[in-house]
C-alpha positions as CSV (number, residue, x, y, z in Angstrom):
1,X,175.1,58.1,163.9
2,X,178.0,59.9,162.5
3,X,176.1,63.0,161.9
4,X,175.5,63.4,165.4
5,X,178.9,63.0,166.9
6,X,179.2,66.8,166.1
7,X,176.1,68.0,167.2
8,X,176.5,66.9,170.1
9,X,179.8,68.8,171.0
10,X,177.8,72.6,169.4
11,X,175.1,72.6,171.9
12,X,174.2,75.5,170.6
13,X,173.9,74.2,167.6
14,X,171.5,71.3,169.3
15,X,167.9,70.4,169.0
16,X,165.3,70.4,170.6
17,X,161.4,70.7,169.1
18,X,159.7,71.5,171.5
19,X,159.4,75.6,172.0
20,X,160.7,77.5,174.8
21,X,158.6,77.2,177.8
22,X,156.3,80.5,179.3
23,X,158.6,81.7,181.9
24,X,160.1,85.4,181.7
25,X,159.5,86.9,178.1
26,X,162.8,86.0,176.1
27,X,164.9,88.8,175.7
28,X,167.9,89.5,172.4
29,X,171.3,89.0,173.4
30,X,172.9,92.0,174.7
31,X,176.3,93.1,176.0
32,X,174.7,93.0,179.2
33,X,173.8,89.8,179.6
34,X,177.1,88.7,179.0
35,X,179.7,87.8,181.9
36,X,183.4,90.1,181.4
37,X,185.1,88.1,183.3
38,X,184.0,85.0,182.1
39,X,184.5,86.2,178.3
40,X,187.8,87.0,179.3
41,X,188.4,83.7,180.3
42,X,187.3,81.9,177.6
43,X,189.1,83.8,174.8
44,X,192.3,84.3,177.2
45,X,193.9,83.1,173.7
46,X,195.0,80.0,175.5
47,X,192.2,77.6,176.2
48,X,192.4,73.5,175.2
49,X,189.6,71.2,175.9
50,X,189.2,67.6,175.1
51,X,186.4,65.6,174.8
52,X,185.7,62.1,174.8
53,X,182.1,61.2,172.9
54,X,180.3,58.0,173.8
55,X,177.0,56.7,172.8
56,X,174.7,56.3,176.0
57,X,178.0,56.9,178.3
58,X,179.5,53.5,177.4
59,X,181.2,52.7,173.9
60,X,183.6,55.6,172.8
61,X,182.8,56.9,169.3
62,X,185.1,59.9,169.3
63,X,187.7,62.4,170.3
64,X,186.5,66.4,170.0
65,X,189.6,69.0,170.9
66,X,188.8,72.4,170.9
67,X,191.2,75.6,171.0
68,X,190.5,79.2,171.1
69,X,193.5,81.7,170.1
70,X,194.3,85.0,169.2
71,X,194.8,86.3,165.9
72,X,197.1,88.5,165.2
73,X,195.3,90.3,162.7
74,X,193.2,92.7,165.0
75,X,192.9,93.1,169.0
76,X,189.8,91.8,169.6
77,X,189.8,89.1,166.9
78,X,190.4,85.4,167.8
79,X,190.1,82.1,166.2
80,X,187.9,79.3,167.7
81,X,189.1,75.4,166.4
82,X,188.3,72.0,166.4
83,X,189.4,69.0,165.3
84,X,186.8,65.9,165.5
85,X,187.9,62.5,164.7
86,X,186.2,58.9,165.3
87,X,187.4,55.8,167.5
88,X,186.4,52.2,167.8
89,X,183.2,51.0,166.3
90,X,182.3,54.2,164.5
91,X,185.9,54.4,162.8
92,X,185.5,51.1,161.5
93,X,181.8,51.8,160.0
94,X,182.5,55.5,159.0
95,X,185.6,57.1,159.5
96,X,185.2,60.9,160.7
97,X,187.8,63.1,160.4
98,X,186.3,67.0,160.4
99,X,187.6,70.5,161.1
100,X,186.6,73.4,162.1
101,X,188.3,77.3,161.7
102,X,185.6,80.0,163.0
103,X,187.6,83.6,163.0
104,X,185.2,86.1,165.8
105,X,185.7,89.8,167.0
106,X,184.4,92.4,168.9
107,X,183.6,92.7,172.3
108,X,180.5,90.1,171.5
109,X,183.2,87.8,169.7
110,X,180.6,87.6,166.4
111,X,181.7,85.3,163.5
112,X,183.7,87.1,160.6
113,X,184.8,83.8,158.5
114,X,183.6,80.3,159.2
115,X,185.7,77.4,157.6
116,X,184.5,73.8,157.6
117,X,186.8,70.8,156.1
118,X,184.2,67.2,156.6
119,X,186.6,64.2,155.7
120,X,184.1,61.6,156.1
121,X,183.5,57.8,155.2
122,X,186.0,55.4,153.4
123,X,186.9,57.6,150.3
124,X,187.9,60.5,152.4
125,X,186.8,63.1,149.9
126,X,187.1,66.1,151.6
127,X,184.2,68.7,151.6
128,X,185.0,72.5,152.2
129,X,182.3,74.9,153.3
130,X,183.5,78.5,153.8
131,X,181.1,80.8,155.1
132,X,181.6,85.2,155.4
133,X,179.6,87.4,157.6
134,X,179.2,90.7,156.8
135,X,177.6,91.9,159.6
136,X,177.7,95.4,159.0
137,X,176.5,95.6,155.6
138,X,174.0,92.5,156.8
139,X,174.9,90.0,153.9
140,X,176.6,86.5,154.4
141,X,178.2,84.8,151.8
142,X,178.9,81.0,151.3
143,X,180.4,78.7,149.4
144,X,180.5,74.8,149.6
145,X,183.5,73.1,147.7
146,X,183.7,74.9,144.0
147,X,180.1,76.0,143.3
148,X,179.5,79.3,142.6
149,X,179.2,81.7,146.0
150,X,175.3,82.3,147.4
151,X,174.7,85.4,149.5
152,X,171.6,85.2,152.0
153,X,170.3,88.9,153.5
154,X,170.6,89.2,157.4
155,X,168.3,91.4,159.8
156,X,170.2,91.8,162.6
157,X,173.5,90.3,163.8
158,X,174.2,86.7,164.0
159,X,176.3,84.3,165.6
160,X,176.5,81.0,163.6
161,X,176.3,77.4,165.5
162,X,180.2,77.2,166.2
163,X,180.2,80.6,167.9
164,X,177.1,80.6,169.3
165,X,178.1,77.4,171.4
166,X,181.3,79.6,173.3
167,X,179.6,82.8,173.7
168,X,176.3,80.7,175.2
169,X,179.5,79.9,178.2
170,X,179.1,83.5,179.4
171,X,175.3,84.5,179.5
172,X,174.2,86.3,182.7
173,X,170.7,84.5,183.6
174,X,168.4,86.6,185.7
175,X,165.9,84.3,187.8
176,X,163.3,82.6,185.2
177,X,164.6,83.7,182.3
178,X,165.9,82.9,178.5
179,X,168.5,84.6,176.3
180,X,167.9,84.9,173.1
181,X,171.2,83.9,170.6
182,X,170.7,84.7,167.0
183,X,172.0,82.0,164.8
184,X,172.6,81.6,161.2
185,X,171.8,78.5,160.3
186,X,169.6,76.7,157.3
187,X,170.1,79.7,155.1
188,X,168.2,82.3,157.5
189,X,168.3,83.8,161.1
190,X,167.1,81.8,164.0
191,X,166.4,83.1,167.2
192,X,167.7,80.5,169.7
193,X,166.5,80.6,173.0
194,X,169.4,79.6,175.8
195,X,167.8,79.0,179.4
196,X,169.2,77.9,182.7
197,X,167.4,74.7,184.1
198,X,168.7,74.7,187.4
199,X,172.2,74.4,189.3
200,X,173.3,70.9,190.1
201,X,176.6,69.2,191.3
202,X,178.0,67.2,188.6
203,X,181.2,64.8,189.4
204,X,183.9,66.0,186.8
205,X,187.9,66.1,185.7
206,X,187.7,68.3,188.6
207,X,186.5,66.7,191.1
208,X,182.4,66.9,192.0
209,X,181.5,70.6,190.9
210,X,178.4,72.7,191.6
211,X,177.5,73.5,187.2
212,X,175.1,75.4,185.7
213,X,172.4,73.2,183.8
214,X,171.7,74.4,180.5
215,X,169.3,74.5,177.5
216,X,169.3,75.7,174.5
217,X,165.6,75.4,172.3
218,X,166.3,75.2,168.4
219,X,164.5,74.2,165.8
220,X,166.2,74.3,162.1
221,X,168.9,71.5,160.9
222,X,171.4,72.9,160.5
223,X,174.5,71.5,159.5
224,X,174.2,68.2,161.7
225,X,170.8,66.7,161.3
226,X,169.6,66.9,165.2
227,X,166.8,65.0,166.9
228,X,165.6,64.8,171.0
229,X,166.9,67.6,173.4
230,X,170.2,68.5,174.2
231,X,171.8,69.4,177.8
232,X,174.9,71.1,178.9
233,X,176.5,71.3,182.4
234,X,178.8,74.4,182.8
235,X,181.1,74.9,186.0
236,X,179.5,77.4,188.1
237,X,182.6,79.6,188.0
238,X,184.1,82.8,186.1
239,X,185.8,80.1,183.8
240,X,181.9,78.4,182.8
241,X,183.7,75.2,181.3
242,X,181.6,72.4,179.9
243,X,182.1,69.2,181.7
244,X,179.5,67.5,180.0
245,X,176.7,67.3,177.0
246,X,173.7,65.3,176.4
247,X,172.4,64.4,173.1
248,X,169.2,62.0,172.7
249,X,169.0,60.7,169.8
250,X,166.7,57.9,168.6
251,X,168.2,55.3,170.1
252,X,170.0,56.0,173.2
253,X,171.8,58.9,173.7
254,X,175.3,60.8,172.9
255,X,177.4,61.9,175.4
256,X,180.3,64.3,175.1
257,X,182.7,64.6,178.6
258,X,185.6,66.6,179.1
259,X,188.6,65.2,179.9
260,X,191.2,67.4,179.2
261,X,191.2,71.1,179.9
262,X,194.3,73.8,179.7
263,X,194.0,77.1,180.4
264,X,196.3,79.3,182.2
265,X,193.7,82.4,182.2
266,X,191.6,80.2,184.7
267,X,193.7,78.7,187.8
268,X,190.4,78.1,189.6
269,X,190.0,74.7,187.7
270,X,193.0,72.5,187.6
271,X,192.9,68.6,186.7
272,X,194.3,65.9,189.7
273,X,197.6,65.7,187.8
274,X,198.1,69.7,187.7
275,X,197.5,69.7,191.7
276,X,199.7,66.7,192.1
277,X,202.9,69.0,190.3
278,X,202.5,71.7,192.4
């Protein structure tokens, strides 16, 4: 179970084995299909979520907090985070304690350095994966731990399953229709197809909120072993926040819900305790 308390927060990074449907022929994701404002939003350098992970919706298993900044080191270049730990049962049978540092730029936010630190189980040996894209001379490089470096060719631009996952918040669906995200992942690009199920009102931190159902079709490992489909409910605003994800897994299911959420870019969303101080 511990290997899916990740996967279920990078939907992106999810499952699924069945193949994309025969709707609209999938198209590569271009600038395009991607919302301005809503990438605005999201990497305003200021937003905080926290999730609460339960198996099936009832025991808690975990805490996920995620935070996109800005780094300093170029305009367009930010930093997504996140910290996962376990609670309750799961801490008690394997203690999870991961982070995650994935540095993106450009106007498409693609990965440029990819850090990974797994504390996991009762010896709380720490394992460090470290990952460089090179996506203009189309080579990444990475390097678990101390063995040596291996470098794996690339045939277009990638995203891996960390960024993939925030820039899947700002796709512009047309009617009937998948986006294609390429993902690094399992030594090789994958194209991952991202399609809108429907719109639906979901109850949320927010009160009940019309969302934006959401699927994306994989089919490598990655670095989470994954099994069953995954769904994601986005608000159906310029902000696109997740307010919830749904693993299956082989018995039951994971579910990852937000309850916490700061950002100042995006006043439109506001939990009962903001409203109450104004």
């Amino acid at each position: 179970m511990p290997r899916f308390l990740l996967s279920t927060f990078f939907v992106l990074l999810s499952l699924a084995c069945a193949a994309p449907q025969a709707h609209a022929a999938p198209q590569e994701l271009l600038p395009s299909q991607v919302e301005p404002a809503s990438l605005a939003i999201i990497f305003s350098g200021q937003e905080q979520m926290h999730y609460e992970v339960s198996w099936s919706g009832g025991v808690k298993i975990g805490d996920i907090h995620l935070h996109i900044t800005r780094d300093e080191s170029g305009p367009d270049n930010h930093v997504i985070s996140a910290q996962v730990k376990s609670t309750g049962p799961l801490n008690v049978f394997y203690p999870v304690d991961d982070a995650f540092h994935c540095a993106v730029t450009g106007a498409m936010k693609l990965p440029l350095r990819y850090e990974v630190f797994q504390r996991e189980g009762h010896g709380r040996k720490v394992t460090k994966r470290v990952t460089i894209y090179d996506q203009a001379g189309g080579v990444v490089k990475y390097q678990k731990n101390q063995q040596s470096p291996q470098l794996y060719p690339l045939k277009g631009k990638v995203y891996n399953e960390f960024a993939a996952f925030v820039i899947s918040r700002a796709l512009k669906f047309a009617a009937d229709s998948h986006i294609i995200v390429p993902t690094f992942a399992d030594n090789k690009r994958n194209e991952v197809a991202v399609r809108l199920l429907k719109k639906e009102k979901r109850p949320s931190i927010f009160g009940e909120r019309q969302t934006l159902k959401m699927q994306p079709i994989m089919n490598f490992k990655g670095l989470y072993e994954k099994s069953g489909n995954t769904l994601l409910w986005l608000t159906d605003d310029r902000c696109r926040v997740p307010v919830e994800i749904r693993s299956r897994i082989v018995v039951g299911s994971l579910v990852a819900k937000l309850v916490g959420y700061s950002n100042p870019a995006c006043p439109d969303l506001q939990m009962p305790s903001q409203q109450t101080k104004k």
